[in-house]
N, C-alpha and C positions, 0 to 999 in steps of 0.2 A: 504494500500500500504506500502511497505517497502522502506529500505534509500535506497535500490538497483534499486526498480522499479523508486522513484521519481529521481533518477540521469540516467534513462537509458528513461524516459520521457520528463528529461531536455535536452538532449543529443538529443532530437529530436527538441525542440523548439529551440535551438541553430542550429540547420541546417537548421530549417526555417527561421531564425534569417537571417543567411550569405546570404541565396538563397533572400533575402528582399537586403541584401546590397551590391549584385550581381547586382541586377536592380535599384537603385541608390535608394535605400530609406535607411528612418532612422533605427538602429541598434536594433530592438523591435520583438521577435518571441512569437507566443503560441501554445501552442497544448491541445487540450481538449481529455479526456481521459474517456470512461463511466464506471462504473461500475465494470464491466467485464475485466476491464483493454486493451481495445480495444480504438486504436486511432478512433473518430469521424470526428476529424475535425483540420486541422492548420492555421493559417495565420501570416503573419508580418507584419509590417506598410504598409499601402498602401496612405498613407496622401498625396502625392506629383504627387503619378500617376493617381488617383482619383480626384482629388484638392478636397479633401474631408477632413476638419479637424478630423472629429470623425473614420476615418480610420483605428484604430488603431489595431497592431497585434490580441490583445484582441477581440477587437470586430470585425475584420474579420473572426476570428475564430468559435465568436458567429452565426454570421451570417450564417456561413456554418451549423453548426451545426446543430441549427433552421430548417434549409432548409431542410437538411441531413432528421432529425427526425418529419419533419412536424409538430415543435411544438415551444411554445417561451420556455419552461420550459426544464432543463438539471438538472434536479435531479439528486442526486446521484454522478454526473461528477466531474472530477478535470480538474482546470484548469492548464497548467503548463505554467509560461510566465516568459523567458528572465528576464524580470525587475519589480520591486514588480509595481501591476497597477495602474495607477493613477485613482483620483477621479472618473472620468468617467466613467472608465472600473471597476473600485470596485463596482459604483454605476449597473453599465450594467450585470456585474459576479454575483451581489446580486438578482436583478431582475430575471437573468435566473433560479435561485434554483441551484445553481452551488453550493455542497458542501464543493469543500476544493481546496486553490490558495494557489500554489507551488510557487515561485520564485526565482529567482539567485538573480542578481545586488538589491542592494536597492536605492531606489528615490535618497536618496543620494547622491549614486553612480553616479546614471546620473544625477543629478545636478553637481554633482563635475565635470563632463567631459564638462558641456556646456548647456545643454537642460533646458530646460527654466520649472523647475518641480515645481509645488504646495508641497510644503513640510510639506503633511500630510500623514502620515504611514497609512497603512491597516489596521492597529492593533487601531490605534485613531480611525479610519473611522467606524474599527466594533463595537467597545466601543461606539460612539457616538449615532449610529443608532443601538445598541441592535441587531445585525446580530447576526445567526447563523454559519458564514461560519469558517471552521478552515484553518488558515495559516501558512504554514511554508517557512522562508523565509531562504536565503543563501543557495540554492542547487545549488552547483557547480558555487559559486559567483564568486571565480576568471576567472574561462572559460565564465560567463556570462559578467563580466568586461571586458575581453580582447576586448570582441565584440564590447564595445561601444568604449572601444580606436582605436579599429581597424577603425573605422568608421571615429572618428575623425581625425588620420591619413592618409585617404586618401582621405579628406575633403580636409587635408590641400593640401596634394599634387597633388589637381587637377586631380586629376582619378576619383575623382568621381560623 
């Protein structure tokens, strides 16, 4: 994939992202993308409308996916998510055979804004566990950033 496709793939998890903080959840979008450079599958948080903690963009995504291709394995796929993933979803992304996690905001990031994150990088997570997955992170980090202030702004102002 090129800088052009991975910011015109962000550009779509960022609208799954708003369409998630449209329906009052947290500011987290993904889109997985196979091979072929064909969307499979999106989602954004769903933690609050599920009361399901493990809801998260990432793994709804996964989820569709799976489902999509009648299998647990997403070889080959990129995943592209809003915010670099946490433990969970690294551990979930690794699992499916998901070769290569795009990201805007870093952990960070959304710690910085409020979000209550394990502040351990993707980059540690694959190092530690000897993964294969390649990362690259800050694709379109400020438009990914806005998303979570945006959230928290209208957190505060009771809209949301």
């Amino acid at each position: 994939m090129t800088k052009k496709d991975d910011e015109k793939f962000m550009m779509e998890a960022i609208k799954i992202c708003e369409k998630g903080i449209q329906q009052g959840q947290t500011p987290f979008g993904a889109v997985i993308v196979d091979p072929t450079g064909k969307i499979i599958a999106q989602g954004h948080n769903e933690v609050w409308k599920r009361t399901d903690i493990t809801a998260h963009g990432e793994i709804v995504a996964i989820r569709k996916a799976n489902k999509k291709l009648g299998s647990i394995k997403l070889k080959g796929c990129t995943i592209y998510s809003t915010t670099e993933p946490c433990p969970m979803c690294f551990s979930a992304i690794h699992w499916a055979g998901i070769k290569r996690i795009v990201y805007g905001a870093s952990i960070s990031d959304a710690k910085r804004i409020g979000f209550n994150e394990l502040q351990i990088s993707n980059k540690k997570m694959k190092l530690m566990g000897k993964s294969k997955i390649k990362i690259t992170g800050g694709v379109l980090r400020d438009k990914c950033v806005e998303q979570l202030k945006r959230w928290k702004r209208l957190k505060r102002s009771g809209t949301y």
